[in-house]
Structures are given as C-alpha cells and as structure tokens.
N, C-alpha and C positions, 0 to 999 in steps of 0.2 A: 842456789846453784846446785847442790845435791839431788834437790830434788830432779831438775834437768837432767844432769847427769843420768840418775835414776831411770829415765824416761826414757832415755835416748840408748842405755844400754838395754831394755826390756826391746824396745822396736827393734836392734840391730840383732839378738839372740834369738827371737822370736824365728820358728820356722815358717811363717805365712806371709806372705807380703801386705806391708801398710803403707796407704799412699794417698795424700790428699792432695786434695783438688779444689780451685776456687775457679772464681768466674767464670770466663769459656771453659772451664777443663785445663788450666793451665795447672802442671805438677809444682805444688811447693813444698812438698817431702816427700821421699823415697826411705824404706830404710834397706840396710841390707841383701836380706832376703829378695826384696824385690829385685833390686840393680841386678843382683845374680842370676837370677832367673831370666831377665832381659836378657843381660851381658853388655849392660851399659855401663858407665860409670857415672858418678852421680853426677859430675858439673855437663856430660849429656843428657841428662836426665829433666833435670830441675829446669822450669821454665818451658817448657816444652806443651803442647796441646796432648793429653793420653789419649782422645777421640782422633786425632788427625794422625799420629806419631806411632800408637802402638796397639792400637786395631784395625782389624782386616777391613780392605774397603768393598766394596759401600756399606758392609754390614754394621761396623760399628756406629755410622754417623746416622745411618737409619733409623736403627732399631736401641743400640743405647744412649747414643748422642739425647733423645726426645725424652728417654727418660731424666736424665740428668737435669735439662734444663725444668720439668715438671716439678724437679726436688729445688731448683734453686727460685724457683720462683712460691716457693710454698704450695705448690697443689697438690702434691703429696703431702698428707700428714705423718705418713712411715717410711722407710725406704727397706724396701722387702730383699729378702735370698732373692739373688739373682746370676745367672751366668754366663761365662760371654769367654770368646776365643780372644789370645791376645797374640802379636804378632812380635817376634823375639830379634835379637839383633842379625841372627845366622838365617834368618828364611821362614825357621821353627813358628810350628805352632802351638801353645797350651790353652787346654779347655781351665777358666780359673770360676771358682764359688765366690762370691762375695757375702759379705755380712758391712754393714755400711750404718755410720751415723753423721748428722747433722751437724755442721761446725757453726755455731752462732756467735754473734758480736755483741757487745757487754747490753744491748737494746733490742737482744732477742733474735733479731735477722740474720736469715742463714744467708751467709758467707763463704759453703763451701761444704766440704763430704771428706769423711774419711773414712777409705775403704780397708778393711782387713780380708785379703782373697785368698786361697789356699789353692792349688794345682793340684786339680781333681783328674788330669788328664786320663794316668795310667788307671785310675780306678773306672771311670767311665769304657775306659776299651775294655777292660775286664768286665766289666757289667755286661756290654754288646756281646764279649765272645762268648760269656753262660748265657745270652739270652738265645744266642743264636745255636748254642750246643743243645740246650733245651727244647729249642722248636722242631732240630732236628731228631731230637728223641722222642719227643712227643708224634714226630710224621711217623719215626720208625714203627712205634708201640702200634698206634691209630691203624697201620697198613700190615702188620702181622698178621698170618693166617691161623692164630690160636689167640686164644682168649688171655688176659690177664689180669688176675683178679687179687687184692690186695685188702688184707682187713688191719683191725687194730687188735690189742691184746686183749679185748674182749668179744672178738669174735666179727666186729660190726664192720660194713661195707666202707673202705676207704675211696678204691678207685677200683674201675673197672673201665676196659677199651671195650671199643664198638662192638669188636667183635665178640667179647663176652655178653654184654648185652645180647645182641640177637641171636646167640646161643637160645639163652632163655626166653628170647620173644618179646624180651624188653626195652625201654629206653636207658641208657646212663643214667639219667638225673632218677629214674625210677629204681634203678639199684642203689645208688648212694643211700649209705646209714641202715641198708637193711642187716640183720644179722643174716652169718651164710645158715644158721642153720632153717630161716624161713625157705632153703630153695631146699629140703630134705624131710624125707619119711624120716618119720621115729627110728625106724633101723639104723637109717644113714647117721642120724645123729649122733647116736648112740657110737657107731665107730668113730665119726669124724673129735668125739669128747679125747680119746682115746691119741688122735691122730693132732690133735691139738698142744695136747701136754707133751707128747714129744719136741714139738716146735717151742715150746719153751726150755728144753732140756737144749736145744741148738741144733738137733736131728733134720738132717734136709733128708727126703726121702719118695721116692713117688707111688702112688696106689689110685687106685680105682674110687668114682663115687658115683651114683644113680642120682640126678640132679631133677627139679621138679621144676617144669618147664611155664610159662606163662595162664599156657593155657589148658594146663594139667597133667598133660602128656610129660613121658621119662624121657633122659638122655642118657646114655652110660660117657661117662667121660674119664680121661687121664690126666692124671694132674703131677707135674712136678715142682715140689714146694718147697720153700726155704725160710726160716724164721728170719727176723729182723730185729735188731738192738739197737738200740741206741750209744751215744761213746762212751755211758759209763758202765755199758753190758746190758741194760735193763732192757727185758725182752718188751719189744712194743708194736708187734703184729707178726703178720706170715705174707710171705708173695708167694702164688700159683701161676706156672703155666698149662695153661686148660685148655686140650684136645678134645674134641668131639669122635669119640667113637663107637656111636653107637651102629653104621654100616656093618662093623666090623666085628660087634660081640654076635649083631645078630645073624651074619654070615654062617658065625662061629659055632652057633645053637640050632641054625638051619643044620 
C-alpha cells in the first residue's frame, strides 16, 4: 500500500502531466497536473476517448490517432518524442512534448501507453519570436549600405555581409575563417596589431585602413569598431562598420 501511496503522490507533485491510455485511447489515469492543465476534473476525465475528447479535429485523429494504434498493435518497437496540440476545457490551446512508454500484461502485450507531456507552448512561441527577430536582423544586416565585418580574438573572419564581401570582390563563404590581416600591406598590419590591443583593453574607436581588394587593387575605408566579451568579460572578437571611402580620399588628394 505505501508503495501506491508512493506512486500516486510522485504523479500528482510532478509538474508534467501523466496519462495513460488503453485500447481505443480511452483515459484510465490522469494525474494532477494534467486535470489542471485541462481544467477537468478527473471523474470528467477518466473513461473518456483523449483522441476524440481532447484534440483538435481532424488533426488529432489523423495524424496521432494512426500513431497510437501502430504502438498498440506492436509496429512500433519504440515510441518516439513526439508533439501534438491539445484542446483545453475553456477553447485554449497548448502545444504538449511527450515522452511515452509501453504498458504491458504479465504475457508481454501492450495493453496501453503511458504518456508523460510537458507544455512546451510558451517556449515554442518564444523560440518563433527569436526566430522571426533574427530573420529580421539578419534582412537588416544583408540590406545595409556598409559593410560588416566581425572576427574572433584572434584576429580570424567570423562573419561578414554581402556587402563587405563585394567591397573586396569577394564571396562570404570566401571570407569566412580568413584572418583580416590577409586583406592588408605589411604597414596596415602593423597598425591594425596596434588597433587590435586596444579592442581588448574595451576601447571602441574609428580610424582609417587601406584594405587589399580581390583583385589587387586598394580601397581606403572607415571603420567603426567595437570589441566583444563574453558574460564573464572575456574579450572574444571585434565588430566593424566598414564604409568605403575611397571616392572621397581620392577627391581629397586630387
């Protein structure tokens, strides 16, 4: 009897919901957690179809109704992560994860499935809204009329946009991993050593550099740069924004 006891206070403290299922899909345990999440109580609960009762239609009888029956007839030998909308008492809807085992009878034959689902909903829309902040960052970068160009703490090409690339006459995938000092004369290097150890001290600052074009040919350009940390301070690259100016030195010298 303790042992019960045992069992049945772990399901109801538990924050995930466990809920097994025999034959058609009919519920013969709910614990806590679940009910709540529903907003049933459990004698509406118990006995009830979870493919007909508390998924969306037609989706759920489609697409996991076919799985279940594939698990109760043994054609599945595993029953994989899988996830699926469930339909709450108020209209609501929550995206749920499952993690799922096999209930068998004392002669081996499954009997039934017991699901333990966690409500992934709010993480899921948070995943979409970085995915969708990101794309729209990634448009911004991509559609800037300056270049920007991004290394690691040692110097070497992390990322760069289009239009840094064809600054130099290159492709992206052709500047990744280069160090910046292959786009520079020995002079330029020489300051950029210089212009580097500042950006480890934290020093944002802008200055000029003669960059060394694809196809040999110089560009004079402006750069405004800023070092990059990590959270526990550790310098671990520099961001540039890189104007092409060289119209304008040579106006300058005309």
């Amino acid at each position: 009897r303790w042992e019960r006891d045992i069992s049945q206070r772990y399901l109801d403290t538990t924050q995930t919901m466990i809920i097994a299922l025999e034959e058609e899909g009919r519920i013969t345990m709910i614990n806590r957690s679940g009910r709540e999440l529903l907003g049933y109580a459990e004698k509406e609960i118990l006995g009830c179809n979870w493919f007909e009762t508390f998924l969306p239609h037609p989706e759920g009888m489609d697409s996991v109704y076919p799985v279940f029956q594939r698990i109760m007839t043994g054609d599945l030998e595993s029953v994989e992560y899988f996830e699926n909308w469930v339909v709450c008492k108020d209209g609501t809807q929550r995206l749920m994860g499952w993690h799922n085992a096999f209930l068998e009878d004392d002669d081996g034959r499954i009997v039934g499935l017991l699901g333990s689902g966690e409500d992934i909903t709010d993480r899921k829309q948070a995943e979409e809204a970085l995915r969708e902040s990101y794309e729209s960052y990634q448009l911004l970068i991509e559609n800037l009329n300056e270049g920007i160009w991004q290394i690691d703490q040692d110097g070497y090409t992390v990322f760069v946009n289009d239009r840094m690339a064809d600054m130099l006459g290159y492709t992206v995938q052709e500047m990744q991993g280069k160090h910046l000092f292959d786009f520079m004369d020995e002079q330029e290097v020489q300051l950029t050593k210089n212009y580097l150890q500042r950006r480890q001290e934290g020093i944002k600052e802008q200055h000029e550099h003669v960059l060394i074009c694809k196809d040999g040919s110089y560009i004079f350009t402006s750069l405004e740069t800023s070092p990059i940390f990590d959270k526990d301070g550790k310098y671990i690259g520099a961001l540039a924004g890189v104007q092409d100016v060289t119209d304008r030195k040579r106006a300058e010298q005309a």
